[in-house]
Each structure stands twice: as C-alpha cells, then as structure tokens.
C-alpha atoms as one frame of an Amber mdcrd trajectory, in Angstrom:
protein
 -98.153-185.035 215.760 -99.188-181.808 213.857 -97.914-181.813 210.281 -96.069
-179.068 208.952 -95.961-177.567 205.336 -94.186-175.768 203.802 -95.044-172.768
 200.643 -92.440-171.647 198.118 -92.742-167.936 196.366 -90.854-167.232 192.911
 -90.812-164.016 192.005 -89.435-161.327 189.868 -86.183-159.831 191.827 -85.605
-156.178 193.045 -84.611-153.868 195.490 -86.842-155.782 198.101 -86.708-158.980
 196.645 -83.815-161.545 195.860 -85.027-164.736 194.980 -87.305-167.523 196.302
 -89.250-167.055 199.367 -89.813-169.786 201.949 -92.561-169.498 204.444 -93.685
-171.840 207.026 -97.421-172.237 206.984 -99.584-172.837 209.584-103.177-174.527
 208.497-104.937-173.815 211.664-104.566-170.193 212.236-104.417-169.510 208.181
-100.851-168.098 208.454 -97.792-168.359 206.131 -94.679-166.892 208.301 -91.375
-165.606 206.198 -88.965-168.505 206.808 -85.900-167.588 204.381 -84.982-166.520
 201.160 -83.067-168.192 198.073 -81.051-165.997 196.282 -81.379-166.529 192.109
 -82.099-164.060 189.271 -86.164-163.578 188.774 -87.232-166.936 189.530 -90.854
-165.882 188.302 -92.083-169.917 188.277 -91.327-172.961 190.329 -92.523-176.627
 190.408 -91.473-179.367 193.001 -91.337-182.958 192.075 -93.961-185.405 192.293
 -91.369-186.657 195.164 -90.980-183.700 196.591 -87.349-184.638 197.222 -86.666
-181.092 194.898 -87.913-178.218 193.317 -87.364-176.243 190.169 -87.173-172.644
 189.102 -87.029-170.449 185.946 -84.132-168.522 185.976 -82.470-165.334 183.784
 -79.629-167.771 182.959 -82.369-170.750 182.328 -84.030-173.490 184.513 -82.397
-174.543 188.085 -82.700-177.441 190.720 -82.790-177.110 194.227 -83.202-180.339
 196.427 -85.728-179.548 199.237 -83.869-180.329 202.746 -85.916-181.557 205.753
 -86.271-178.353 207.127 -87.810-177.254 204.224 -84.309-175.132 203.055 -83.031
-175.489 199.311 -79.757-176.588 197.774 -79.034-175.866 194.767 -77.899-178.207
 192.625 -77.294-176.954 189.580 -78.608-174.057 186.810 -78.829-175.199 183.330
 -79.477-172.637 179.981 -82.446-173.694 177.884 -80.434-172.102 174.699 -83.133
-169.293 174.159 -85.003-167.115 175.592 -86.337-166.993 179.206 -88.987-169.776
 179.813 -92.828-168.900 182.096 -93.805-172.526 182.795 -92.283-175.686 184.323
 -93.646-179.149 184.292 -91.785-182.911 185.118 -92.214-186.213 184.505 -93.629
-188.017 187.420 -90.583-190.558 187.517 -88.601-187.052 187.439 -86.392-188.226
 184.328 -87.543-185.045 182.119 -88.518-181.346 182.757 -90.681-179.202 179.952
 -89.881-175.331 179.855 -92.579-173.541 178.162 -91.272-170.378 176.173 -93.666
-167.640 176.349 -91.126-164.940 174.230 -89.806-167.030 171.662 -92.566-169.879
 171.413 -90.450-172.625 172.304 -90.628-175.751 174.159 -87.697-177.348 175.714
 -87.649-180.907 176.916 -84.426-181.649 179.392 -83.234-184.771 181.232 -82.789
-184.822 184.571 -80.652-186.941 186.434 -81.238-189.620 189.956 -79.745-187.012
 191.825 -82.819-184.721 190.726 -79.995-182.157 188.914 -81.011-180.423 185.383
 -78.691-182.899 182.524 -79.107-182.252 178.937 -80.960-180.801 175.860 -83.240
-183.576 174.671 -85.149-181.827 172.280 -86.660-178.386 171.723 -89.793-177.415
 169.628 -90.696-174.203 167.962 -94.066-173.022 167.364 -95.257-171.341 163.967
 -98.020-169.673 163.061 -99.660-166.328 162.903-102.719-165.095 165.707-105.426
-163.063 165.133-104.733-160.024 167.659-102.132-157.385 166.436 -99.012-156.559
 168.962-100.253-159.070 171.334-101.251-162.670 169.804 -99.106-161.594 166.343
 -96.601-164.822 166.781 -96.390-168.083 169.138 -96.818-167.675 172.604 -95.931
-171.220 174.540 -97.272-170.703 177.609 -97.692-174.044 179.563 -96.641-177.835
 178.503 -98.143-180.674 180.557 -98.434-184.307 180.185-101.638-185.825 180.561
-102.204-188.180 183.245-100.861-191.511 181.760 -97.619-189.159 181.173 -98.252
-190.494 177.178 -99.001-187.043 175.279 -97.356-183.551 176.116-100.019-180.889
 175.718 -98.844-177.262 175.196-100.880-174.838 175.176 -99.753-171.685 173.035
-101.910-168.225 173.658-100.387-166.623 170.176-101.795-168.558 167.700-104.864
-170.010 169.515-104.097-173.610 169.629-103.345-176.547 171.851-100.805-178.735
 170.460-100.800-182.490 171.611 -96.860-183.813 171.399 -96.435-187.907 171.743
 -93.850-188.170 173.980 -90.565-190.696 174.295 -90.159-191.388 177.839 -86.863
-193.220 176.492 -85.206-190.348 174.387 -86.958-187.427 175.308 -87.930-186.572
 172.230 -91.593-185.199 170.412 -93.738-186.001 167.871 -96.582-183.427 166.737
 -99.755-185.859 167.462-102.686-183.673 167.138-103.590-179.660 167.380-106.575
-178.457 169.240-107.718-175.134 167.937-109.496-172.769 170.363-111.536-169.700
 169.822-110.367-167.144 168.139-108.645-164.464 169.883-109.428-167.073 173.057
-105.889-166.969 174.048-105.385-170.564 175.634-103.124-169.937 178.308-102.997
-173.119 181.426-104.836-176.769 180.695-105.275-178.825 183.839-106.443-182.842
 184.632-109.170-184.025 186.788-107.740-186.083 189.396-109.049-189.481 187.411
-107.853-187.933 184.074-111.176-188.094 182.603-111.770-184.345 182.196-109.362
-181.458 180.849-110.125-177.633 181.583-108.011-174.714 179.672-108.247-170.990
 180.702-108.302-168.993 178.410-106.861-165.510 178.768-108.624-163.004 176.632
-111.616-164.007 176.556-111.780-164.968 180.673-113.727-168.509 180.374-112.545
-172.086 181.050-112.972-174.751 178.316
C-alpha cells in the first residue's frame, strides 16, 4: 500500500494568503498538490508533535493547537496568548506535556503546559534575556530565536542572535519551570540563530546568521 504524507505551510497572511497551507505530497513524482487552507492570523512557524496526533502554530494573538485528523485536515483546539510579544520558534516536549515559544522581539522565552487532549493550558514560566550585542540597530538587545531540548529532554538550549550567546536552561519536566545552567558564548557579531541534535545526541550544530557558518 503506497504511503501518503502530508506537508504543512505557515506563513505570513495577505491578500492571497489566509493561514496554513495543506498540501498532499507525492514522493514519487516530487510533487506537493494544494490540499486546503487553515484560516489563522500570520501563522509564520509550526511544529507537529512527536505523535503527530497535532500540530502547533504561532499566532498574532499567541501560540495555537490544531489536532491533525486522518485526512490530514486540522482542528483547532484552542489559541492561547504568550503575554508578550509575538513568538518565531516552537518546540515540545516529546511526551507533549510542555511547548517553548521563542521570542525573537522582546527576547523572551515562554514555557506552557499542554494538556492529554494535546490543547495549549497554562503559563508555566517565562524567561527574559539581558544583555547588550555588539552590532548597532540589529544585535543592540536580546534576540531569542529558537529553544530546544537536547535529546535526553534534560537541558533547554536557547539560542539568542542579540547578544551572541547560547543559554543552557535545566528544565522541570514536573513544574515547567527553568533554571539558568550554563551560557555558551559564540563569536562575536556570529549571530547564533537555530542549534540542532545528531540523531544519537552526540553532536550539536548552530547556524549562525551573520556570519553564514555552522558551529
């Protein structure tokens, strides 16, 4: 039986666009074919869960969950506001108990439950950044621009493009809640913008931004 997938498109909404694009995608020709769209406000990142029982989206009025139907249609479950500024980034807990919104504008992150029915709960605890960069009107102030837990889901790592750094958060898989563990400073004017795993954790790679290499 052929096996079909499907690809999900955020983007920033306007005349042409209204929300989340679905498109069926066919492997053997190289094809993705417009399926449907999801109507919410700029929904400029998404993220499914480990699961993929449901998939998340940064929103104008904050972060919102969608459970993924067979078909490959979303529900939406609920929206949820962060309490600042628009987020850039979404990352979740394996187990899908938490969700981490990276705030590129006001250097925030923002940790939020999530409950068994894969909706956005509460608040569990929200970070911000300090610290000055070294690039005027454009690294000037923090910058969070990705959070992601390393492979044994034990340490948060955020990297923040304003002020050069790489901040290592232990996190409580019980309360939600981080604790500053380490800081990793980059180059200077580097801009550290994504860090991803190695399938066997071993190895960690960050882009960085400015200067266009890979740590």
């Amino acid at each position: 039986m052929e096996k079909k997938y499907i690809a999900y498109a955020g983007t920033y909404t306007h005349e042409t666009s209204k929300g989340i694009h679905i498109f069926d995608v066919d492997v053997e020709k190289g094809r993705i074919i417009p399926k449907k769209e999801v109507v919410i406000n700029n929904p400029s990142y998404v993220t499914v869960s480990a699961d993929h029982k449901f998939l998340y989206s940064i929103c104008d009025e904050g972060v919102a969950a969608f459970a993924i139907q067979p078909d490959g249609d979303l529900k939406q479950l609920n929206v949820k506001s962060i309490n600042g500024m628009r987020g850039c980034h979404l990352s979740v807990t394996k187990a899908n108990t938490h969700i981490f919104i990276s705030g590129y504008h006001d250097g925030k992150i923002t940790v939020m439950s999530l409950n068994k029915d894969g909706s956005i709960g509460e608040i569990t605890d929200a970070v911000f950044h300090k610290g000055i960069g070294s690039i005027a009107e454009r690294n000037f102030r923090p910058h969070v621009s990705c959070a992601t837990l390393t492979p044994d889901e034990e340490v948060l790592c955020v990297c923040d493009l304003g002020i050069d750094q790489i901040k290592l958060y232990k996190f409580d898989h019980e309360t939600g809640k981080l604790k500053l563990h380490d800081i990793i400073r980059s180059q200077l004017e580097s801009a550290p913008k994504e860090i991803k795993f190695s399938p066997d954790g071993r190895f960690a790679y960050v882009v960085c931004e400015l200067k266009n290499f890979i740590n």
